[in-house]
N, C-alpha and C positions, 0 to 999 in steps of 0.2 A: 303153430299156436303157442308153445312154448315160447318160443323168443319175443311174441308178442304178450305172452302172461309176467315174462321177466322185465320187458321193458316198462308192461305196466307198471310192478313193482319198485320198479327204477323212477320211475316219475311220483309216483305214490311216496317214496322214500325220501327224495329230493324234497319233493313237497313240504313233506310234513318237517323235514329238517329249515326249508326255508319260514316257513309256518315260527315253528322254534325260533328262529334267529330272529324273528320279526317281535313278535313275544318279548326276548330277551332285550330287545332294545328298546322296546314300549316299559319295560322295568327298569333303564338305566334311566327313562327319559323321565320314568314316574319317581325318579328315587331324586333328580335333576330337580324336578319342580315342589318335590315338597323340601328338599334341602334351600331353595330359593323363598317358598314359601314360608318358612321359619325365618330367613335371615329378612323377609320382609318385613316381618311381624316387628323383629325388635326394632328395626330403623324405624317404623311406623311409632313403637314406645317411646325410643328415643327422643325420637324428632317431636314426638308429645312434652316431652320433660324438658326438651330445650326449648322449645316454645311458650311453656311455662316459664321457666329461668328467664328467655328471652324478654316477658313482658312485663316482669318481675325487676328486672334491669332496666328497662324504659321507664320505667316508673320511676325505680330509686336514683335516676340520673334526669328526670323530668323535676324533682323535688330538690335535688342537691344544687340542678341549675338555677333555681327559683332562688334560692337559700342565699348561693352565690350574689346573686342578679340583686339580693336585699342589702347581702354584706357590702358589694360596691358601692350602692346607693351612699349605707349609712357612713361608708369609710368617707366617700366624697361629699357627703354633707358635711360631715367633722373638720372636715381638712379645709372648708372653707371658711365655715365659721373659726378656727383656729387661726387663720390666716386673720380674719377680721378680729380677731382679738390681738393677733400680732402688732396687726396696724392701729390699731387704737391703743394699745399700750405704748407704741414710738408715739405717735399723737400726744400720748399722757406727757410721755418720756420731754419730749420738747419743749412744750407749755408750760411743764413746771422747772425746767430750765430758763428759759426763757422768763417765768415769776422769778425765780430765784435769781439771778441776773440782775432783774429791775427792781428788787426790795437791796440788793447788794448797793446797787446804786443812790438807793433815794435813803439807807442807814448811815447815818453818821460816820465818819470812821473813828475808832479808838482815841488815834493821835489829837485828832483835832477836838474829840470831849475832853481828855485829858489837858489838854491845854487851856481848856477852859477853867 
């Protein structure tokens, strides 16, 4: 009876050490998950403030494209009309060459009033 009261103890001991080590790791696993827990939380803040920033950014580059998209407009409206003032300034340019030419032609010349 004795070696069956020791082995009892024996298993009894076993036990309750295996008991212990189960414990002990349900404490590493719980120290695991609230350590995971916390770094969740901040990636959750995070990922909030970039998300913020993120549409904050979509916006200020939905506005600057717009901005853009007016400036090419107005640059290529200028440059055309510019160009049509180009061309009508040679237009000028020729026409009163071309007067100036034919008034040269149909004035007197010097020599021949002098002669008179």
């Amino acid at each position: 009876m004795a070696s069956q009261g020791a082995a009892l103890q024996n298993h009894n001991t076993e036990l309750v050490k295996c008991i212990e080590d189960l414990r002990d790791k349900r404490e590493e696993i719980n120290k695991q998950i609230i350590k995971e827990e916390d770094e969740k939380m901040k990636v959750q803040n995070d990922l909030t403030v970039l998300s913020k920033r993120l549409t904050t950014l979509n916006d200020s580059i939905a506005r600057k494209v717009t901005a853009r998209t007016d400036y090419d407009k107005t640059i290529q409206e200028t440059e055309a009309a510019y160009l049509k003032i180009l061309e009508s300034s040679q237009t000028l340019l020729t026409v009163l060459k071309r007067e100036s030419m034919g008034l040269q032609k149909s004035k007197p010349t010097r020599q021949a009033s002098s002669n008179n």
